[in-house]
mmCIF file as gemmi writes it, N, C-alpha and C atoms, coordinates in Angstrom:
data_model
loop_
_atom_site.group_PDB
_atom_site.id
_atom_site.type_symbol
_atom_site.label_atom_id
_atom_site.label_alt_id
_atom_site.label_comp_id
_atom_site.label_asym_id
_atom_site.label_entity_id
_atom_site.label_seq_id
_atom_site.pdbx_PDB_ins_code
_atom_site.Cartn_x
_atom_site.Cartn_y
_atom_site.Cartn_z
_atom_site.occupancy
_atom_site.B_iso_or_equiv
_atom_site.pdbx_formal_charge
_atom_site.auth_seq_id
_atom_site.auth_asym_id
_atom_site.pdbx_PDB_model_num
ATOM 1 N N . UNK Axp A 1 ? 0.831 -1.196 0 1 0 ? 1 A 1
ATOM 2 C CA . UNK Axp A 1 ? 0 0 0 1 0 ? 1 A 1
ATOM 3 C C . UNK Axp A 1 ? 0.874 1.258 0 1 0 ? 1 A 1
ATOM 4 N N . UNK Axp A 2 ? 1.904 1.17 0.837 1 0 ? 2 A 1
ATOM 5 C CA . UNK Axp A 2 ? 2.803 2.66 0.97 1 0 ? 2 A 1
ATOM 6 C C . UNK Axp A 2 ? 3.352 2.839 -0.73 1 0 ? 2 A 1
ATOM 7 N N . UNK Axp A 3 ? 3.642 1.636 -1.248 1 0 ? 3 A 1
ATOM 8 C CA . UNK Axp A 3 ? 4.505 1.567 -2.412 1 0 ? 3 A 1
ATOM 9 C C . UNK Axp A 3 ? 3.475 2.254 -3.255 1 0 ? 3 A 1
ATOM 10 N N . UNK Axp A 4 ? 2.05 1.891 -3.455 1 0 ? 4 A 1
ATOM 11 C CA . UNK Axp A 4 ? 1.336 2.53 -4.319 1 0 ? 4 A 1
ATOM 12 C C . UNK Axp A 4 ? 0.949 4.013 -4.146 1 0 ? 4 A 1
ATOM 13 N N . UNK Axp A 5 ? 0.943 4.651 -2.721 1 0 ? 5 A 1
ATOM 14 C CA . UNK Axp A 5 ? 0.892 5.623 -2.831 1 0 ? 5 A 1
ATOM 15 C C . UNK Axp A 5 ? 2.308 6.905 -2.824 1 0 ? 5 A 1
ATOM 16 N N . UNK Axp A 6 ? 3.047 6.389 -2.937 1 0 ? 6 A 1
ATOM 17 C CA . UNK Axp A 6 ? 4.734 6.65 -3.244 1 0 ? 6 A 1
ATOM 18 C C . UNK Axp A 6 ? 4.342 7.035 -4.679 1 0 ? 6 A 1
ATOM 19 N N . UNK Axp A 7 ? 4.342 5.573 -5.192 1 0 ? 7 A 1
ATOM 20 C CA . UNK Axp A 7 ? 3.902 5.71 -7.213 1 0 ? 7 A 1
ATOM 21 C C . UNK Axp A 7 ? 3.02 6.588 -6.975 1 0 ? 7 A 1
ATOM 22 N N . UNK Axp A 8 ? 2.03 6.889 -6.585 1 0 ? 8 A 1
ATOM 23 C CA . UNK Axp A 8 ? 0.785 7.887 -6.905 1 0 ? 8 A 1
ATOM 24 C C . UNK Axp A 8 ? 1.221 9.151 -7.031 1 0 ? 8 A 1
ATOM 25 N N . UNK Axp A 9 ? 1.955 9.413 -5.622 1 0 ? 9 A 1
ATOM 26 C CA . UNK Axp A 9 ? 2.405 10.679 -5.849 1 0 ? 9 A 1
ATOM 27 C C . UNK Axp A 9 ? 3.256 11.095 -6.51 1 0 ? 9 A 1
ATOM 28 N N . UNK Axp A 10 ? 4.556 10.086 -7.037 1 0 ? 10 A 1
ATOM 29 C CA . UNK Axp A 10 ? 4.96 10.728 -8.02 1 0 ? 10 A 1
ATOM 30 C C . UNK Axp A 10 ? 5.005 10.82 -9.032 1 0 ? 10 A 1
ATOM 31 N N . UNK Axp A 11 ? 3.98 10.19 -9.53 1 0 ? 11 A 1
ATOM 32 C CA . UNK Axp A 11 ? 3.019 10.133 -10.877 1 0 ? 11 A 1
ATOM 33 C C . UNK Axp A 11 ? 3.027 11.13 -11.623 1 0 ? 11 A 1
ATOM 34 N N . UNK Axp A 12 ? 3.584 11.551 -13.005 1 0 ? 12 A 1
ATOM 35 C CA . UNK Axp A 12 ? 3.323 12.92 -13.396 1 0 ? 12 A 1
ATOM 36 C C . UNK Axp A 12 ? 2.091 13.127 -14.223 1 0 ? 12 A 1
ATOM 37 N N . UNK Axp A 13 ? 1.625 11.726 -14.809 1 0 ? 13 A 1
ATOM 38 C CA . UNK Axp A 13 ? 0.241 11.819 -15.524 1 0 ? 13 A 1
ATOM 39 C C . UNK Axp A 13 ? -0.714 12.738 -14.553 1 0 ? 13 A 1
ATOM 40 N N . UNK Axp A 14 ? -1.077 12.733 -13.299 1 0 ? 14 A 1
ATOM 41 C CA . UNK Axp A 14 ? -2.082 13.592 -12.915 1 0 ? 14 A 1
ATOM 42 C C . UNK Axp A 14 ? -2.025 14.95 -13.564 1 0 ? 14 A 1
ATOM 43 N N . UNK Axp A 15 ? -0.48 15.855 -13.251 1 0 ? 15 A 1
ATOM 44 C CA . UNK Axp A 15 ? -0.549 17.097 -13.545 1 0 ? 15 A 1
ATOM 45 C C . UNK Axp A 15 ? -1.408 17.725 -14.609 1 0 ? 15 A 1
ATOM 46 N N . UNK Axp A 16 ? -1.439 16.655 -15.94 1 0 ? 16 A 1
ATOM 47 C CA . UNK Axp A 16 ? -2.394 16.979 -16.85 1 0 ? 16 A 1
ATOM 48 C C . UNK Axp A 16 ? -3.716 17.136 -15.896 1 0 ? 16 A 1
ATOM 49 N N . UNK Axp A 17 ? -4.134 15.97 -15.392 1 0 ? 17 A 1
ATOM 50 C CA . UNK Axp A 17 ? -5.594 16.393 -14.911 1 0 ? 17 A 1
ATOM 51 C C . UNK Axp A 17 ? -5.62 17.55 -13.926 1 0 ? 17 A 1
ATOM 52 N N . UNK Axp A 18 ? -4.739 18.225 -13.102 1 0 ? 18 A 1
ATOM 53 C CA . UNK Axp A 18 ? -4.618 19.125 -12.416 1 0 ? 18 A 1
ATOM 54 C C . UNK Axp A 18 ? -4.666 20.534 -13.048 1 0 ? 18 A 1
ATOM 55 N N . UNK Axp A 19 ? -4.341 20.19 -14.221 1 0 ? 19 A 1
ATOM 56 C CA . UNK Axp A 19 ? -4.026 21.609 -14.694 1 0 ? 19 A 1
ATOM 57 C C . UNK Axp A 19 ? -5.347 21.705 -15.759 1 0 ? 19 A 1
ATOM 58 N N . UNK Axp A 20 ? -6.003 20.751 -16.031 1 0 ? 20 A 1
ATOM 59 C CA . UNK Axp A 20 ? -7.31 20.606 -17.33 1 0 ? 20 A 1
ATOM 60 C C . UNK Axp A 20 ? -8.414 21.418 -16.263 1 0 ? 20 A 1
ATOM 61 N N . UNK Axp A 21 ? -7.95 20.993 -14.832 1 0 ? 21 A 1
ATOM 62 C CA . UNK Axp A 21 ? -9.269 20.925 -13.508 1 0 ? 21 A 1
ATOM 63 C C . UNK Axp A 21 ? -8.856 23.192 -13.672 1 0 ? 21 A 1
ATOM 64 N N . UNK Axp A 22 ? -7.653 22.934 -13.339 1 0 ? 22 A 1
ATOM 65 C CA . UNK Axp A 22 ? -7.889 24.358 -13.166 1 0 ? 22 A 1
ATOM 66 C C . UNK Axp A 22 ? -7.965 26.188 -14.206 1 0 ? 22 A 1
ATOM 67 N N . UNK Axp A 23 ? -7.539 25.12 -15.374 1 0 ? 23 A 1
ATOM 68 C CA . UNK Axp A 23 ? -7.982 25.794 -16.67 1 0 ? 23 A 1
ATOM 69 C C . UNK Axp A 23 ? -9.686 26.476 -16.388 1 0 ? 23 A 1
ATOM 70 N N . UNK Axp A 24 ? -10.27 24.893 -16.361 1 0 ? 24 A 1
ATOM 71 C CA . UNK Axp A 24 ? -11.742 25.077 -16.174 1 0 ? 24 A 1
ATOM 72 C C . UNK Axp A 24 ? -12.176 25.83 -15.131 1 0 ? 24 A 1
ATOM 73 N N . UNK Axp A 25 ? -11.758 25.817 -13.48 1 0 ? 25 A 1
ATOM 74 C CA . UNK Axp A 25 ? -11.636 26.906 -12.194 1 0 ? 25 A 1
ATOM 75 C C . UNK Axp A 25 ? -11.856 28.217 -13.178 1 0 ? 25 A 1
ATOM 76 N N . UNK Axp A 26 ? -10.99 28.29 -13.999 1 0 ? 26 A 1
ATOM 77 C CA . UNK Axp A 26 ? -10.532 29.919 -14.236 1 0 ? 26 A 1
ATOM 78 C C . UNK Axp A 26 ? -11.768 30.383 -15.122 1 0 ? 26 A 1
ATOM 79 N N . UNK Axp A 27 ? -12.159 29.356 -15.888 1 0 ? 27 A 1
ATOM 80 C CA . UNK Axp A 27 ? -12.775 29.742 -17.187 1 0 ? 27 A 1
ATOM 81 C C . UNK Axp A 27 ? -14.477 29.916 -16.732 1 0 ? 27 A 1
ATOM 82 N N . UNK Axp A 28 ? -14.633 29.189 -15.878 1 0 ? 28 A 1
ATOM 83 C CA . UNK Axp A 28 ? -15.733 29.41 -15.58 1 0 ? 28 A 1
ATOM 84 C C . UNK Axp A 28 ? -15.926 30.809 -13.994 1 0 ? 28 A 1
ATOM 85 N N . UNK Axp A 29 ? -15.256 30.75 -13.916 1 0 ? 29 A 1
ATOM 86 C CA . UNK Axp A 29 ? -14.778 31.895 -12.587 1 0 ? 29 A 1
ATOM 87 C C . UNK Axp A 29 ? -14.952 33.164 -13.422 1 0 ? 29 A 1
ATOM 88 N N . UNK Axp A 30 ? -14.569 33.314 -14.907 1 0 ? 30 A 1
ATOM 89 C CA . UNK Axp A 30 ? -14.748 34.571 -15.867 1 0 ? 30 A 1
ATOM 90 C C . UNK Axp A 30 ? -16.208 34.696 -16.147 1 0 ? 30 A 1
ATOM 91 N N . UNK Axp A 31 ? -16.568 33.571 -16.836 1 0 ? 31 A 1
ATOM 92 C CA . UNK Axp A 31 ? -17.992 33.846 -16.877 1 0 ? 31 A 1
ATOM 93 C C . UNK Axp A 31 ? -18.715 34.009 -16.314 1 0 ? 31 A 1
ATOM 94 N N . UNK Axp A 32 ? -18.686 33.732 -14.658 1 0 ? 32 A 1
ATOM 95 C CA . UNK Axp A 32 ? -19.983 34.327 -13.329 1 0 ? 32 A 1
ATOM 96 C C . UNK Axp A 32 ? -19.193 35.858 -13.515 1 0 ? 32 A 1
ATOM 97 N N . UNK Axp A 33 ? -18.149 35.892 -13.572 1 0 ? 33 A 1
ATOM 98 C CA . UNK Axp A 33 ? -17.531 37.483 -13.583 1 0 ? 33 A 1
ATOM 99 C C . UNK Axp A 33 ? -18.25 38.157 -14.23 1 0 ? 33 A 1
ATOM 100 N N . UNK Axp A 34 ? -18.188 38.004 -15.662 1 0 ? 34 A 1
ATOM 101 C CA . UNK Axp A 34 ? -18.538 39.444 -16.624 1 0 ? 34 A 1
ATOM 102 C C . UNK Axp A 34 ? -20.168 38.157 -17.094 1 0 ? 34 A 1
ATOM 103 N N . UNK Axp A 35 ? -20.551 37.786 -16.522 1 0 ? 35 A 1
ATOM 104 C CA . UNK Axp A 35 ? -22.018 36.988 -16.97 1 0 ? 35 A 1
ATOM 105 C C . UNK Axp A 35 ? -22.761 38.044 -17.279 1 0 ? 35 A 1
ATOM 106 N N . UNK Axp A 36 ? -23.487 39.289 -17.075 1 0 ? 36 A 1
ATOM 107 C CA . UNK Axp A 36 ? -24.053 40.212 -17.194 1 0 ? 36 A 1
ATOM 108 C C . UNK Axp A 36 ? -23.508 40.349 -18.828 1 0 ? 36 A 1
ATOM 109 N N . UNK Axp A 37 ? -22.63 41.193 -19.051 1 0 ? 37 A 1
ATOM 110 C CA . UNK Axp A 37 ? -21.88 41.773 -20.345 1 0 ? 37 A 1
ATOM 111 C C . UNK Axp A 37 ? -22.169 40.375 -21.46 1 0 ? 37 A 1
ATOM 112 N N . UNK Axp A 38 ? -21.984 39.313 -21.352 1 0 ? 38 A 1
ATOM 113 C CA . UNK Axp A 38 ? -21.972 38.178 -21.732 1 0 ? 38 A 1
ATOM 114 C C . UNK Axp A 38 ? -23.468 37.515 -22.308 1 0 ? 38 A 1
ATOM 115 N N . UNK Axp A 39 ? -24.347 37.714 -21.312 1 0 ? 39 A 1
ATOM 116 C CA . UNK Axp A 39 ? -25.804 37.758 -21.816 1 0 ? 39 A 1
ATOM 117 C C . UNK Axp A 39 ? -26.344 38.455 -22.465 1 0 ? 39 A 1
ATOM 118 N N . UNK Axp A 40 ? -25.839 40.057 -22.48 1 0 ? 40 A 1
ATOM 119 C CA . UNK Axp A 40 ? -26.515 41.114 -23.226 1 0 ? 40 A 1
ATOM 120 C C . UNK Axp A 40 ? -25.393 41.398 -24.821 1 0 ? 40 A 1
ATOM 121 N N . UNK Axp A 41 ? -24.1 40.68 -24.629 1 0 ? 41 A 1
ATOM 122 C CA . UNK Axp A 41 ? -24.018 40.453 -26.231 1 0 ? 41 A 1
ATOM 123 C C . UNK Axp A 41 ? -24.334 39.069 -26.867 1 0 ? 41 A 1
ATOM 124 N N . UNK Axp A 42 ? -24.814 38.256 -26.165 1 0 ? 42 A 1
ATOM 125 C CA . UNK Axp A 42 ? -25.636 36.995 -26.846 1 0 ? 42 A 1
ATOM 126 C C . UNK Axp A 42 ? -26.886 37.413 -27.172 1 0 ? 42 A 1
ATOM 127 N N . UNK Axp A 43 ? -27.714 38.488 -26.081 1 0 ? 43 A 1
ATOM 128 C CA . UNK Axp A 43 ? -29.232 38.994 -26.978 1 0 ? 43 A 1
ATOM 129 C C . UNK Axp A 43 ? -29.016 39.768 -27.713 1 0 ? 43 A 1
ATOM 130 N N . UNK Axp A 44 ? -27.971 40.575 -28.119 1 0 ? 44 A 1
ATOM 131 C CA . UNK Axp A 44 ? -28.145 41.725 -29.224 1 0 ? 44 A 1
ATOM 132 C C . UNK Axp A 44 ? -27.557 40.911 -30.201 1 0 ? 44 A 1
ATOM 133 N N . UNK Axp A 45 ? -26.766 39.752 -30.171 1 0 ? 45 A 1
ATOM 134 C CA . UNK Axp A 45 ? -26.649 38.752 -31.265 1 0 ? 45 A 1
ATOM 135 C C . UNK Axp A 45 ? -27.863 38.082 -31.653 1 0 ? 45 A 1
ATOM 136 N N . UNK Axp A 46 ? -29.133 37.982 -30.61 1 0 ? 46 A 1
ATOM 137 C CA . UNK Axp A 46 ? -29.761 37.301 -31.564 1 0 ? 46 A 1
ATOM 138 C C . UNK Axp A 46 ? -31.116 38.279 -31.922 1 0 ? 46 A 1
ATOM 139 N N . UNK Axp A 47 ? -30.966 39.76 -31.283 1 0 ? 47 A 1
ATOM 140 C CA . UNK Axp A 47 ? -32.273 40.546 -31.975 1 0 ? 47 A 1
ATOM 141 C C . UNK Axp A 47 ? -31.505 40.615 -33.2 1 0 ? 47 A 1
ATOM 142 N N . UNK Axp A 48 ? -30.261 41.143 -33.754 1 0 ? 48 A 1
ATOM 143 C CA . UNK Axp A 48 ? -30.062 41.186 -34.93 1 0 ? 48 A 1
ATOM 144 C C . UNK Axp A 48 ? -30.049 40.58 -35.742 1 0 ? 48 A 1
ATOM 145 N N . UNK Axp A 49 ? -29.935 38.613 -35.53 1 0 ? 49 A 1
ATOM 146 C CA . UNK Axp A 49 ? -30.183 37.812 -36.323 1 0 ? 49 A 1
ATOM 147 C C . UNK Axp A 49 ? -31.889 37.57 -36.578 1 0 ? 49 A 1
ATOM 148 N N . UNK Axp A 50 ? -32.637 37.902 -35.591 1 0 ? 50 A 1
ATOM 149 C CA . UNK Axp A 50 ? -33.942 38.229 -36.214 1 0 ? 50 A 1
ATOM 150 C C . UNK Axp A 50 ? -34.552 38.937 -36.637 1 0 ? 50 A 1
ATOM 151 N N . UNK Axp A 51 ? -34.144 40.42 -36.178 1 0 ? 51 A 1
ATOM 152 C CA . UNK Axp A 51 ? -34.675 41.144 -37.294 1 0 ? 51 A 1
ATOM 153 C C . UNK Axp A 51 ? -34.01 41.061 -38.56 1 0 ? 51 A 1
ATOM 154 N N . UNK Axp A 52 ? -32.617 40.874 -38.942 1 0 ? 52 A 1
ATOM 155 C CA . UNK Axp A 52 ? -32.017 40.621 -40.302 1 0 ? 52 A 1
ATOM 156 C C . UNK Axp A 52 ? -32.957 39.521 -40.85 1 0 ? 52 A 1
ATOM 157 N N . UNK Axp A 53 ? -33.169 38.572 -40.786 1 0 ? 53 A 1
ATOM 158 C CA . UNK Axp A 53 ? -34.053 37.076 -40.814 1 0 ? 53 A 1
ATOM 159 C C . UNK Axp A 53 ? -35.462 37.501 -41.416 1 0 ? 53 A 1
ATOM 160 N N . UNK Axp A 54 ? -35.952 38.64 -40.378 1 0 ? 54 A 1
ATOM 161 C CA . UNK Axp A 54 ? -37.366 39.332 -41.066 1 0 ? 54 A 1
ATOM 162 C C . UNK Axp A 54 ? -37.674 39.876 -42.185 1 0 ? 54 A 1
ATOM 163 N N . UNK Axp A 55 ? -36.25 40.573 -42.878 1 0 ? 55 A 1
ATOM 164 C CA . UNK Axp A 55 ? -36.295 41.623 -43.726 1 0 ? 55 A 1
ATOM 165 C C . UNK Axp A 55 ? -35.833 40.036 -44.913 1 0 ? 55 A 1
ATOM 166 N N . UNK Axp A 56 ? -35.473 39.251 -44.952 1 0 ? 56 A 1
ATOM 167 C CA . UNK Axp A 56 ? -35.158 38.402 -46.208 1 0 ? 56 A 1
ATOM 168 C C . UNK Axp A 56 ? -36.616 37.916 -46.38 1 0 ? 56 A 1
């Protein structure tokens, strides 16, 4: 058991998952940030794709 957690820890395959985990921390930590700014250029993306849409 000690031996496997020896190997565990010095395992470097995790770091990938450590660092994928905290990419995502960050990325989603931006979007509760500026979520406001973020919603109101997704609706003016889509009044303009409907009114453009109306006029064809």
């Amino acid at each position: 058991m000690a031996n496997y957690l020896k190997n565990f820890w010095f395992d470097e395959e995790a770091v990938g998952v450590v660092e994928i985990i905290l990419i995502l921390v960050v990325l989603i930590s931006l979007v509760l940030i500026f979520k406001e700014q973020l919603t109101a250029i997704v609706q003016n993306i889509f009044k303009k794709i409907t009114s453009q849409s109306n006029s064809v």
